[in-house]
Wavefront OBJ file of the C-alpha trace (Angstrom):
o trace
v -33.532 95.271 252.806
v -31.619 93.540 249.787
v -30.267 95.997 247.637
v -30.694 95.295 243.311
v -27.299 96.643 242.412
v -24.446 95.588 241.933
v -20.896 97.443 241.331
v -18.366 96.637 239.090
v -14.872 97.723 239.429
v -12.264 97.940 235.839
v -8.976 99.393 236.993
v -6.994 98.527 234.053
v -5.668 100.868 231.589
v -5.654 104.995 231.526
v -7.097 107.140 233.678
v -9.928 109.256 232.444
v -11.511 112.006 234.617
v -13.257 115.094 234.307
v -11.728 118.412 235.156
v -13.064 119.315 238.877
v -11.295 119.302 241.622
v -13.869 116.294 243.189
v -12.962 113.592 239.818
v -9.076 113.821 239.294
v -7.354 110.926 240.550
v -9.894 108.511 240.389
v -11.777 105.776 237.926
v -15.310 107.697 236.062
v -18.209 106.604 237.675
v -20.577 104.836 235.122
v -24.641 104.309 236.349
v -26.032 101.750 234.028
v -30.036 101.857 234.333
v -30.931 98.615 232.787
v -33.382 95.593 233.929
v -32.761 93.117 231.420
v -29.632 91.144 232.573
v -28.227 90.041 228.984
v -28.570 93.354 228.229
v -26.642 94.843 231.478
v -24.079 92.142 230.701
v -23.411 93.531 227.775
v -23.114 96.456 228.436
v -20.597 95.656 231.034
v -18.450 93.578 228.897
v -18.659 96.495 226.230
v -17.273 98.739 228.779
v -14.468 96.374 229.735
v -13.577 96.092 225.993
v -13.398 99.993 225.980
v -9.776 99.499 228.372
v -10.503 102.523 230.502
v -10.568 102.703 234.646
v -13.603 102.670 235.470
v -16.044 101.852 238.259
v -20.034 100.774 236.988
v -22.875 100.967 239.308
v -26.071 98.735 237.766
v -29.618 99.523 238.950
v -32.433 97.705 237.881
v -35.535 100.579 237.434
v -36.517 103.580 237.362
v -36.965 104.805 241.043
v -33.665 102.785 241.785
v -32.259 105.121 239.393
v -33.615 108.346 240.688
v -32.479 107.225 244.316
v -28.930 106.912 243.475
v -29.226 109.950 241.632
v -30.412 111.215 244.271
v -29.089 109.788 247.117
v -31.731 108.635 249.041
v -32.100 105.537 251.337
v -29.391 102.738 250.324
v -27.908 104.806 248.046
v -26.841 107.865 250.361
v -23.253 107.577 249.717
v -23.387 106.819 246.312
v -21.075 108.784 243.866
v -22.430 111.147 241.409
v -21.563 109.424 238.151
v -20.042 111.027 235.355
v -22.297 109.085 232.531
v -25.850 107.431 232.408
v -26.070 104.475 230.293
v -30.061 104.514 230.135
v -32.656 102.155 229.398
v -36.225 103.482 228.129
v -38.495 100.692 229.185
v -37.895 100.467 232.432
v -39.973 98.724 235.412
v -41.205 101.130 238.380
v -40.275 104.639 236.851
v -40.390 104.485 232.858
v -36.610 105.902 231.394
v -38.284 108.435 229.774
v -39.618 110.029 232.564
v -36.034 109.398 234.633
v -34.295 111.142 231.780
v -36.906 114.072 232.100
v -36.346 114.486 236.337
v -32.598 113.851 235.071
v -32.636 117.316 232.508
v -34.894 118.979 235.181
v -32.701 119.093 238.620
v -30.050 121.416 238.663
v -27.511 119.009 240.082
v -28.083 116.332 237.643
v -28.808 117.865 234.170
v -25.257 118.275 233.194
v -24.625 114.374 233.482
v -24.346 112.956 229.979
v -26.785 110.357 229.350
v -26.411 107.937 226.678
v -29.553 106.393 225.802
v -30.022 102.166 225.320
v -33.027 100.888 224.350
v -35.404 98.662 221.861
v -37.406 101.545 221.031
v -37.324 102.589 217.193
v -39.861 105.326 218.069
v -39.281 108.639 216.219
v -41.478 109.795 219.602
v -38.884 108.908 221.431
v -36.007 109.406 219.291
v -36.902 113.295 219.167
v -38.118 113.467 223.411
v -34.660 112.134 223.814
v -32.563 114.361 221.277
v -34.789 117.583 222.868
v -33.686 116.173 226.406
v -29.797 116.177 224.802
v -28.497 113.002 225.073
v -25.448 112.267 224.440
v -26.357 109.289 221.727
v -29.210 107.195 221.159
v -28.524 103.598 220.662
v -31.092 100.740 219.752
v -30.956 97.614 221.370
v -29.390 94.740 220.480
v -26.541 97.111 220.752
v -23.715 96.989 217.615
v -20.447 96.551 219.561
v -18.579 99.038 217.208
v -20.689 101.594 217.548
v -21.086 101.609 221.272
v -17.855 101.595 221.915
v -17.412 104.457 219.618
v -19.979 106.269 221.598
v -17.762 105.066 225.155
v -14.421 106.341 223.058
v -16.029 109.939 222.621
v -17.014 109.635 225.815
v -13.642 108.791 227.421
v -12.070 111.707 225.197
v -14.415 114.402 227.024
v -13.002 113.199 229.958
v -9.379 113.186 228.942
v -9.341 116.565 227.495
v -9.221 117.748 230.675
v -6.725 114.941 232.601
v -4.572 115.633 235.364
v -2.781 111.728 235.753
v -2.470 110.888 239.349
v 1.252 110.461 240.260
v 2.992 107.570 240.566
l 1 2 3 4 5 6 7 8 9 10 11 12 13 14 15 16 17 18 19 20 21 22 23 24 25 26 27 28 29 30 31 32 33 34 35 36 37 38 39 40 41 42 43 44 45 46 47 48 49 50 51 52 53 54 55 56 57 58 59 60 61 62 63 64 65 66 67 68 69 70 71 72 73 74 75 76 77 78 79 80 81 82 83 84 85 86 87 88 89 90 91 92 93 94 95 96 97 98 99 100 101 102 103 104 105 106 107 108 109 110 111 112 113 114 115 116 117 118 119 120 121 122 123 124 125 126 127 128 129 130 131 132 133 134 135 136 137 138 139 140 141 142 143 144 145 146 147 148 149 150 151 152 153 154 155 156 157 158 159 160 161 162 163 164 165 166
């Protein structure tokens, strides 16, 4: 069975990590849920450009997305990530409804999501900011302001740093 993901390793720069005993010493584990390959690609290269250690894990729908979030099948040794990058229209499982099992299981719902998509709904817009995402970005994506959204992100994390030593 061929597996539609694909992991991407950036281990140049500062380390950034969460707090817990189970994230310090190591590069934050990014899940980007996005079918449309441009789109993933940017995405990627935006993270790169963000100059942070990082490790990004791309799946391609909906279910793929629950199953690494999950664990289950291929994905039973995947690492819990420490941020969803999140596409709404997504094929198999629809984003919004990943984002809702996301906010509803215990062991996920404190995972901040940041939301990329095409949709200008104000539906969505206000399903999303009820859900609490962490930002809601509309595809094509302005550079600046998602990596301003990856900065915030990277200063969460490094409020709490312990740097591995050398």
């Amino acid at each position: 069975m061929e597996a539609n993901f694909r992991v991407l390793w950036r281990d140049e720069g500062a380390h950034e990590a969460v707090m817990r005993k189970d994230t310090v010493g190591r590069p934050m584990e990014v899940l980007l849920v996005e079918d449309n390959r441009m789109d993933a690609h940017f995405a990627i290269r935006a993270l790169e450009k963000a100059n942070f250690q990082h490790r990004c894990t791309l799946v391609v729908d909906g279910v793929e997305a629950m199953d690494y979030l999950q664990r289950r099948g291929i994905f039973a040794r995947a690492p819990r990530p420490d941020v969803i990058l999140l596409d709404l229209e997504l094929p198999k499982k629809d984003g919004r409804e990943v984002l809702s099992e996301i906010r509803a299981d215990e062991d996920l719902r404190d995972i901040p999501v940041v939301v990329l998509t095409g949709s200008t709904d104000e539906a969505d817009m206000a399903h999303t900011q009820m859900l609490q995402v962490e930002s809601y970005l509309i595809k094509p994506v302005n550079l600046s302001k998602f990596l301003d959204v990856v900065r915030e992100l990277k200063r969460f994390w490094h409020q709490g740093v312990i740097l591995p030593t050398v």
